[in-house]
KEBAVO-31657 format. One line per field, with one value per atom (N, C-alpha, C): residue number from 1; residue in one letter; atom name; x, y, z. Coordinates in Angstrom, 3 decimals. Layout:
BEGIN
k <- (NUM:...)
r <- (a:...)
a <- (CA:...)
X <- (X:...)
Y <- (Y:...)
Z <- (Z:...)
// end
This chain:
BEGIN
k <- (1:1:1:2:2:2:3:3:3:4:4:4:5:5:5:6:6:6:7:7:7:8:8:8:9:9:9:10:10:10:11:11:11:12:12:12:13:13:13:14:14:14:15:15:15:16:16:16:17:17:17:18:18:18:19:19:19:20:20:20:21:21:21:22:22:22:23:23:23:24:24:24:25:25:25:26:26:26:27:27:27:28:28:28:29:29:29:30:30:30:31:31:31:32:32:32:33:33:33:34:34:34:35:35:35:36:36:36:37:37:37:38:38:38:39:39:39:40:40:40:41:41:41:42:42:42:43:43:43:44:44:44:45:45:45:46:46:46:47:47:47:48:48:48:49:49:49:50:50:50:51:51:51:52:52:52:53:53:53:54:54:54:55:55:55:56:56:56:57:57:57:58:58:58:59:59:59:60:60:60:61:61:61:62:62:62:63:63:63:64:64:64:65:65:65:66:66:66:67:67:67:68:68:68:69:69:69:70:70:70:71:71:71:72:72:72:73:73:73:74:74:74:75:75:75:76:76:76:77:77:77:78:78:78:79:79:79:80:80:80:81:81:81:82:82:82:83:83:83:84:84:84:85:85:85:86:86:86:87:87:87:88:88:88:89:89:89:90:90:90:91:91:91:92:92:92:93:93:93:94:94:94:95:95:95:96:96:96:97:97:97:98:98:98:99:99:99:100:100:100:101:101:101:102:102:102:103:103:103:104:104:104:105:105:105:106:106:106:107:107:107:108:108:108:109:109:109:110:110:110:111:111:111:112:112:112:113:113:113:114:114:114:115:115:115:116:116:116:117:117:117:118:118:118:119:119:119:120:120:120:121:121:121:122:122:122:123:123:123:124:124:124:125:125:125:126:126:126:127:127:127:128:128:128:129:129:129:130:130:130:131:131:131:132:132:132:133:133:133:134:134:134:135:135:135:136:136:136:137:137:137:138:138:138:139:139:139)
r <- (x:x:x:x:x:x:x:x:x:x:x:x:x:x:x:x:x:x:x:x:x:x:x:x:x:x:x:x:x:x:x:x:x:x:x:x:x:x:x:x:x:x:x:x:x:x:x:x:x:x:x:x:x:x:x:x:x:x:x:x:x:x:x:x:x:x:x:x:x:x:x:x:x:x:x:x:x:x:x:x:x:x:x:x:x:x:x:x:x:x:x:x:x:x:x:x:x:x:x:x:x:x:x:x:x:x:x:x:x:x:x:x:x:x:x:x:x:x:x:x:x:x:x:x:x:x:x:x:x:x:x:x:x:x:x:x:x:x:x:x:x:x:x:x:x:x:x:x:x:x:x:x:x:x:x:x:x:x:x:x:x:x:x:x:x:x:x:x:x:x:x:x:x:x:x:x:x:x:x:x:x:x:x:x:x:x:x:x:x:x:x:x:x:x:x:x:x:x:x:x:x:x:x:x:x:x:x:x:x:x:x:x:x:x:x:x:x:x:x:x:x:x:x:x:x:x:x:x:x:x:x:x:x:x:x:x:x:x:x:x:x:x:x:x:x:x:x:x:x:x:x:x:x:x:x:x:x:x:x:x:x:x:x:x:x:x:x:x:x:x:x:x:x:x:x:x:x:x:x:x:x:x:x:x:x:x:x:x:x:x:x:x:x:x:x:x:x:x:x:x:x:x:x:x:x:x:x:x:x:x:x:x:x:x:x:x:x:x:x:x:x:x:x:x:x:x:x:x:x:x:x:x:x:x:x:x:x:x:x:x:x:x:x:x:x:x:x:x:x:x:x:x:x:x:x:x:x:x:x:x:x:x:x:x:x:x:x:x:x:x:x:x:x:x:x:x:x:x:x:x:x:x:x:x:x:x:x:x:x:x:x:x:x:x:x:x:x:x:x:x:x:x:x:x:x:x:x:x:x:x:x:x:x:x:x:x:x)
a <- (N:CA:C:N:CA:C:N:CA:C:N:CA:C:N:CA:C:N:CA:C:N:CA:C:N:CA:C:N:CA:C:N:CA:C:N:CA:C:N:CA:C:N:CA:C:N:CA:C:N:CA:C:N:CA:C:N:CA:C:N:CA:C:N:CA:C:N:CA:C:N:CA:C:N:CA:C:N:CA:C:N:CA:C:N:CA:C:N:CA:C:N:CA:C:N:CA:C:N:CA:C:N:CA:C:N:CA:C:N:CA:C:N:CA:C:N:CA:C:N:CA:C:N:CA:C:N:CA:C:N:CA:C:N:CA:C:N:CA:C:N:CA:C:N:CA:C:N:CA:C:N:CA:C:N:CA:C:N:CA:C:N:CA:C:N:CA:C:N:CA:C:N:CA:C:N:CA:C:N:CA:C:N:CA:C:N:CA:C:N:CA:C:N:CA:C:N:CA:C:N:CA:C:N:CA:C:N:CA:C:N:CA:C:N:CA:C:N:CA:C:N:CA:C:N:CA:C:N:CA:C:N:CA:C:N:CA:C:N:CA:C:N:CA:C:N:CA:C:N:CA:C:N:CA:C:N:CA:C:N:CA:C:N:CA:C:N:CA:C:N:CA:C:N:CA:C:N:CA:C:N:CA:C:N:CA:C:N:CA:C:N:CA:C:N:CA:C:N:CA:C:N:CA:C:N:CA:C:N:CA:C:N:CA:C:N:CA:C:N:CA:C:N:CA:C:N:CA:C:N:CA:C:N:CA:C:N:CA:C:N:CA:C:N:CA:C:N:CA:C:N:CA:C:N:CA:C:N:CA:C:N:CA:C:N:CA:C:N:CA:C:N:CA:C:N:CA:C:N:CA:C:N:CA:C:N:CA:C:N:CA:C:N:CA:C:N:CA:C:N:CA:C:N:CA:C:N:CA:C:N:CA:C:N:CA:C:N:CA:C:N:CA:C:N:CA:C:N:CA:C:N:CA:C:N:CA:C:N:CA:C:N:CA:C:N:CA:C:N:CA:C:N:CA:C:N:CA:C:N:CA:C:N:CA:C:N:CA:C:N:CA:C:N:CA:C:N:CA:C:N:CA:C:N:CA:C)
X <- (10.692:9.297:8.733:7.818:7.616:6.048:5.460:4.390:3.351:1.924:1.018:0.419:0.237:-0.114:-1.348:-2.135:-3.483:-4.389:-5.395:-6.490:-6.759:-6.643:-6.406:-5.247:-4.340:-2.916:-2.781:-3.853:-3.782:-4.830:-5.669:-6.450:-6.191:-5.803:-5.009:-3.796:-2.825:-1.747:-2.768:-4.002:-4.248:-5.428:-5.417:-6.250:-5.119:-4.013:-2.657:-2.209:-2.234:-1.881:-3.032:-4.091:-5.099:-5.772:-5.329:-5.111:-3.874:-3.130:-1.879:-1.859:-2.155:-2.949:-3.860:-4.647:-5.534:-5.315:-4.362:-3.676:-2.527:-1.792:-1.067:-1.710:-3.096:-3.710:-4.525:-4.704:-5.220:-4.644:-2.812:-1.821:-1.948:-2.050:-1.482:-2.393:-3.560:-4.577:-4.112:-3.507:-2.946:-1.347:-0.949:0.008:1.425:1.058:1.744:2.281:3.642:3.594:3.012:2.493:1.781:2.985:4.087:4.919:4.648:5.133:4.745:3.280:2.570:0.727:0.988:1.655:1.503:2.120:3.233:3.722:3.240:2.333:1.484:0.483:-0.211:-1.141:-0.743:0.783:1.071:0.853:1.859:1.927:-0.214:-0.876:-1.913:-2.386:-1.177:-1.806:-0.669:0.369:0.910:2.357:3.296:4.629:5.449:6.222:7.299:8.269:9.759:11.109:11.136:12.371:12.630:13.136:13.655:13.492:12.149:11.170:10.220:9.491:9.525:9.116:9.479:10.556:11.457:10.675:11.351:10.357:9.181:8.570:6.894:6.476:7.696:7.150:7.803:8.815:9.988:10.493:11.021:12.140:13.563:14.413:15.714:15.662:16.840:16.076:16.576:17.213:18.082:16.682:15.563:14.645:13.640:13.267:12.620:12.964:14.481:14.815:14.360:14.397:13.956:12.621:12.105:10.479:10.107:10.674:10.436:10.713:11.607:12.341:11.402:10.868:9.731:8.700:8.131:6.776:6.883:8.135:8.861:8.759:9.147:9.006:7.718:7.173:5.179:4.866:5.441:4.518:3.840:3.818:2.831:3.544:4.959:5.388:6.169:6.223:7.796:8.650:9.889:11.076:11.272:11.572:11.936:13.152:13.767:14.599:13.723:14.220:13.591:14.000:12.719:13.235:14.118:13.926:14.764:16.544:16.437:17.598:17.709:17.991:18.274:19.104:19.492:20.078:18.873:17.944:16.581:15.421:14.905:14.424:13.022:12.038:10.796:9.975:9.031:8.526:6.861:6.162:4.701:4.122:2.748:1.993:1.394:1.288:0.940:-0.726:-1.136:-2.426:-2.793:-1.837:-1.613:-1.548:-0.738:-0.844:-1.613:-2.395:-4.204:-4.703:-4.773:-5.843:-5.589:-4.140:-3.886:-4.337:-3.918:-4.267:-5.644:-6.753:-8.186:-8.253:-7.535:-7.773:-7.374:-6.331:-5.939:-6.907:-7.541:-8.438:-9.885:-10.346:-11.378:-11.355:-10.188:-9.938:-9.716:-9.300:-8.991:-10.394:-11.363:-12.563:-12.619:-11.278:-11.378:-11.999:-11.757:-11.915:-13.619:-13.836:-15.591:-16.554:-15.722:-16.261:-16.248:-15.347:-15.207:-16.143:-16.057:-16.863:-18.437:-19.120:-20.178:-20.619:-20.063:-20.068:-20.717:-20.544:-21.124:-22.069:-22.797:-23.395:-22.954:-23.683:-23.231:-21.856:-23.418:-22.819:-21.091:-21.491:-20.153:-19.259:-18.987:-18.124:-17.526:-18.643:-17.773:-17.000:-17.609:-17.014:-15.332:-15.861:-14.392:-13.347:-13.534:-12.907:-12.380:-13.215:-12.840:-11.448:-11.890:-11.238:-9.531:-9.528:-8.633:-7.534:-8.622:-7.797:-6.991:-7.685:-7.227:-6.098:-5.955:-5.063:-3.352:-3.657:-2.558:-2.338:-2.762:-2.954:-1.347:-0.786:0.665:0.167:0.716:1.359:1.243:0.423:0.293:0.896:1.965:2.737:4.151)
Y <- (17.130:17.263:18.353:19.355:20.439:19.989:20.375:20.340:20.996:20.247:20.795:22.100:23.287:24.672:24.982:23.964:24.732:23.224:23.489:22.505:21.550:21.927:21.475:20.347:21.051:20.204:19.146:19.380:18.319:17.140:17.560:16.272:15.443:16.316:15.820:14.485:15.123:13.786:12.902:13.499:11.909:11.382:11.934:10.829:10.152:10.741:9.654:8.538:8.973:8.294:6.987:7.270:6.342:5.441:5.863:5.005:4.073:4.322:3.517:2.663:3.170:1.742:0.820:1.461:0.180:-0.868:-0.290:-0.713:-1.948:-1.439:-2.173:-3.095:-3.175:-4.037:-5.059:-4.587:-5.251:-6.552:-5.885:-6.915:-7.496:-7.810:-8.387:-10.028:-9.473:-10.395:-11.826:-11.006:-12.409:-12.265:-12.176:-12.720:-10.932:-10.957:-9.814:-8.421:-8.091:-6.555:-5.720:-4.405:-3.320:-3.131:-3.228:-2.982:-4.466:-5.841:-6.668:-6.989:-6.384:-5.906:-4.784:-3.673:-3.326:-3.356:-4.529:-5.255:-6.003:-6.890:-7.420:-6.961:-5.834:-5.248:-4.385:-3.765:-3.469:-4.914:-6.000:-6.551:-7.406:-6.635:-7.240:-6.733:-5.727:-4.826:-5.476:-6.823:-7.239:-7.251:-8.197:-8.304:-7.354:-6.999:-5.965:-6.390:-5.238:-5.505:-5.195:-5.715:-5.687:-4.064:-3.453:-1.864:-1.028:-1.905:-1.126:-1.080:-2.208:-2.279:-1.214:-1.265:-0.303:1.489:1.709:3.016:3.006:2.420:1.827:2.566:1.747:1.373:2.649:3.380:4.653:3.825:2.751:2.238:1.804:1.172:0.777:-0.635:-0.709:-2.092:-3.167:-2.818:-4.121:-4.524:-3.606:-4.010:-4.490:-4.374:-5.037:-6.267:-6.949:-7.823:-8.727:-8.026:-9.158:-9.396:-8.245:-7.952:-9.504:-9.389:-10.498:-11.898:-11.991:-13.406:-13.718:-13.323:-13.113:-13.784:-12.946:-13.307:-14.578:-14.752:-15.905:-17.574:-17.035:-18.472:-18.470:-18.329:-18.205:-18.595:-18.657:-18.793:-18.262:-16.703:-16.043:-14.749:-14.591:-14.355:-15.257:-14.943:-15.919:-14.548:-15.135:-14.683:-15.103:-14.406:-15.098:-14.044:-14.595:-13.623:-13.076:-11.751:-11.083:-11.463:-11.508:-12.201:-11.564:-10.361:-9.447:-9.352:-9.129:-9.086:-9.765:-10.702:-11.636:-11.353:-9.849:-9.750:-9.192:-8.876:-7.968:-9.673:-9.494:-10.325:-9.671:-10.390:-9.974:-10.800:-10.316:-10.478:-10.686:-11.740:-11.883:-12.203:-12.248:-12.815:-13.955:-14.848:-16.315:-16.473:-17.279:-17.380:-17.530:-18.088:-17.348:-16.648:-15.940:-14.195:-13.086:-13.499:-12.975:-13.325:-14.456:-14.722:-13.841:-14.046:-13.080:-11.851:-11.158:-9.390:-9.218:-10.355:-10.124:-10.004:-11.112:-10.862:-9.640:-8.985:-7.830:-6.655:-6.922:-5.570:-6.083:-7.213:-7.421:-6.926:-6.936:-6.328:-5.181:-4.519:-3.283:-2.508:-2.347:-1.605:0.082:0.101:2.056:2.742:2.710:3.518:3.594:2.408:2.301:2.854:2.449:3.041:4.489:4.993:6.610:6.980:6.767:7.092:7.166:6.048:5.478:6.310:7.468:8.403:10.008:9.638:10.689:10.602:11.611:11.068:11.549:10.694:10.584:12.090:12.780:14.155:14.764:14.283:14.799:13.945:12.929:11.703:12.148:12.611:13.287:14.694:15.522:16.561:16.436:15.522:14.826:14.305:13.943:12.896:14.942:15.430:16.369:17.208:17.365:17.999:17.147:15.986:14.930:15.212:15.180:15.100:16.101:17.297:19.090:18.980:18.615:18.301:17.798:16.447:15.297:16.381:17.436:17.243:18.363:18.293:19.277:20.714:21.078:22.565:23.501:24.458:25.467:26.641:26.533:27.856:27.761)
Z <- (12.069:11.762:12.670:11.959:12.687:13.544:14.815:15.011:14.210:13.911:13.001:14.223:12.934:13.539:13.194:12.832:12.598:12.819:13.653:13.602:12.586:11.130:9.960:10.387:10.140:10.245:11.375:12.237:13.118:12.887:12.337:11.777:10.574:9.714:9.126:9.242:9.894:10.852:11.748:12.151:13.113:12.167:10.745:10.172:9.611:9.261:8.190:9.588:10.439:11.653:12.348:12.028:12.232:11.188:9.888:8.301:8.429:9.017:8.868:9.809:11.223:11.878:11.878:10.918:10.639:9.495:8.644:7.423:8.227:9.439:9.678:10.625:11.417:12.240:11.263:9.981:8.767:8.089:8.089:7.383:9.004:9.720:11.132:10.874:10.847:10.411:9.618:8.410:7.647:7.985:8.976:9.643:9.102:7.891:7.731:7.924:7.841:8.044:7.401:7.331:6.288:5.027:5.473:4.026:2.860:3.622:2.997:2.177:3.247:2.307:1.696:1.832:0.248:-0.968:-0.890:-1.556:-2.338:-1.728:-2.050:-3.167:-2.885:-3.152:-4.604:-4.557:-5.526:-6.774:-6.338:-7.343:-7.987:-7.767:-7.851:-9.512:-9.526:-11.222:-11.929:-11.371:-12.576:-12.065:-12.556:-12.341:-12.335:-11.376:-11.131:-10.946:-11.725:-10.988:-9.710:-9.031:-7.593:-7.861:-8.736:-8.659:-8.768:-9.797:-9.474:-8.355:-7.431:-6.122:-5.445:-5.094:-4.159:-4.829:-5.946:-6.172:-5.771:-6.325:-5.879:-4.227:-3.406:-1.754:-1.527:-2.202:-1.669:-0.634:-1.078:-0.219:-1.015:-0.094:-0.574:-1.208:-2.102:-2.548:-2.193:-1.049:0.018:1.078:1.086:2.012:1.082:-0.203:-1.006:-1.585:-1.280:-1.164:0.093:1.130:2.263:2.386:2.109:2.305:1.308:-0.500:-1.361:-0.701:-0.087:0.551:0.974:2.331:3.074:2.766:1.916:1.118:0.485:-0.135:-1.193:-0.414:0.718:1.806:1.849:1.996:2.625:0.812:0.170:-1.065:-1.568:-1.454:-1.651:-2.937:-3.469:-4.214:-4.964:-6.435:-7.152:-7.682:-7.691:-8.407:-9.773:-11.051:-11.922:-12.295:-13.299:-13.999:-15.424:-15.347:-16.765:-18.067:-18.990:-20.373:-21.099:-21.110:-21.945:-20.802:-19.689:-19.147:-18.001:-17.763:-16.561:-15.411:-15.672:-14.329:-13.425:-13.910:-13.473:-12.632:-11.927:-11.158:-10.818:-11.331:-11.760:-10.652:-10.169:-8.561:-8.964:-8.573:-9.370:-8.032:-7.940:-6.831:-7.014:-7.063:-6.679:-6.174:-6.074:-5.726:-4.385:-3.757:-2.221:-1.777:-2.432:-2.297:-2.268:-3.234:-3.920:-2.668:-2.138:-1.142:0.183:0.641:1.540:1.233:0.227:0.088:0.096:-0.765:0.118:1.086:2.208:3.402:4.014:4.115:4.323:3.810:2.872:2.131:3.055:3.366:4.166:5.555:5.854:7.318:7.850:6.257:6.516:6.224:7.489:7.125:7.321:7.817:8.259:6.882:5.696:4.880:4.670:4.193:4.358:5.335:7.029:7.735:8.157:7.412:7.933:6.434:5.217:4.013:4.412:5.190:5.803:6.542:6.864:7.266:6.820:5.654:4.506:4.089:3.058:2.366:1.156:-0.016:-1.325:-1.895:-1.458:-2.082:-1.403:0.159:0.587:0.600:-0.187:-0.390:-1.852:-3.099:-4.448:-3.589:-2.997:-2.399:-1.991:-0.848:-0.459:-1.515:-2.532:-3.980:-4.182:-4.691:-5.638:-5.024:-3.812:-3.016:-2.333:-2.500:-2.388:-3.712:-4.572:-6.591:-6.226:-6.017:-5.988:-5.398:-4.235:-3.060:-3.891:-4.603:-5.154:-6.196:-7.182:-8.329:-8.313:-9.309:-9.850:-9.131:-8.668:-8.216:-9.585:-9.611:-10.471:-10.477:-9.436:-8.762:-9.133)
// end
C-alpha cells in the first residue's frame, strides 16, 4: 500500500479509517464483530446463499461459514437448504437478528453526525459527487 500523496488522499483514508471504526465500535455494542454486522445487514434485503454472502462481504467462503455458525448459535441467523438445489444453504435473518442490526444502525451515529454537518445543499453536492466517484470509468 502506497502512502496517500495529496491532502485529498489523506482525508480521504482517515475518513474510510474513521467510518470503519465507528462501524466496528457500533457492532461491539450488540456484542458483535463489524463483519458479522454486515452480515447481518446484508441479509436484511432477503435470503442469501452462503456464496452470495462471501461475494457480497469479498470474502472466502470458509469465513462466511464461521461468521454464519456464529450468528447461527446467538439465534440471530437460520440455515436452510435450497429448494431448487440442496447442496446450496440459504442463510435468512431471524427476528433476533433484525433487532440486533437496529441496534448496530442506532449506534452507529458517525454518518448522521458528520452529514449534520452540512447543509442541505452541500449534502446533494456531496451525493452527486459520491455517485460520480462509484460510477463506471469512461476511459
Amino acid at each position: 500500500m502506497t502512502e496517500p500523496s495529496t491532502p485529498l488522499d489523506q482525508q480521504l483514508w482517515d475518513f474510510v479509517y474513521g467510518y470503519d471504526a465507528a462501524y466496528d465500535r457500533a457492532a461491539q455494542t450488540a456484542g458483535l464483530s463489524a463483519a458479522q454486522a454486515c452480515l447481518l445487514d446484508r441479509l436484511t434485503a432477503g435470503t442469501s446463499s452462503m456464496g452470495e454472502l462471501a461475494t457480497a462481504l469479498l470474502c472466502d467462503a470458509s469465513n462466511v461459514t464461521q461468521l454464519v455458525a456464529r450468528l447461527e448459535a446467538r439465534g440471530l441467523v437460520t440455515r436452510e437448504p435450497d429448494a431448487a438445489d440442496r447442496r446450496v444453504k440459504r442463510v435468512s435473518i431471524t427476528p433476533a437478528g433484525r433487532h440486533e442490526h437496529r441496534a448496530v444502525r442506532q449506534a452507529f451515529d458517525l454518518p448522521a453526525e458528520m452529514l449534520d454537518r452540512l447543509s442541505a445543499e452541500e449534502q446533494q453536492q456531496l451525493s452527486r459527487l459520491l455517485a460520480k466517484m462509484r460510477a463506471p470509468s469512461t476511459s
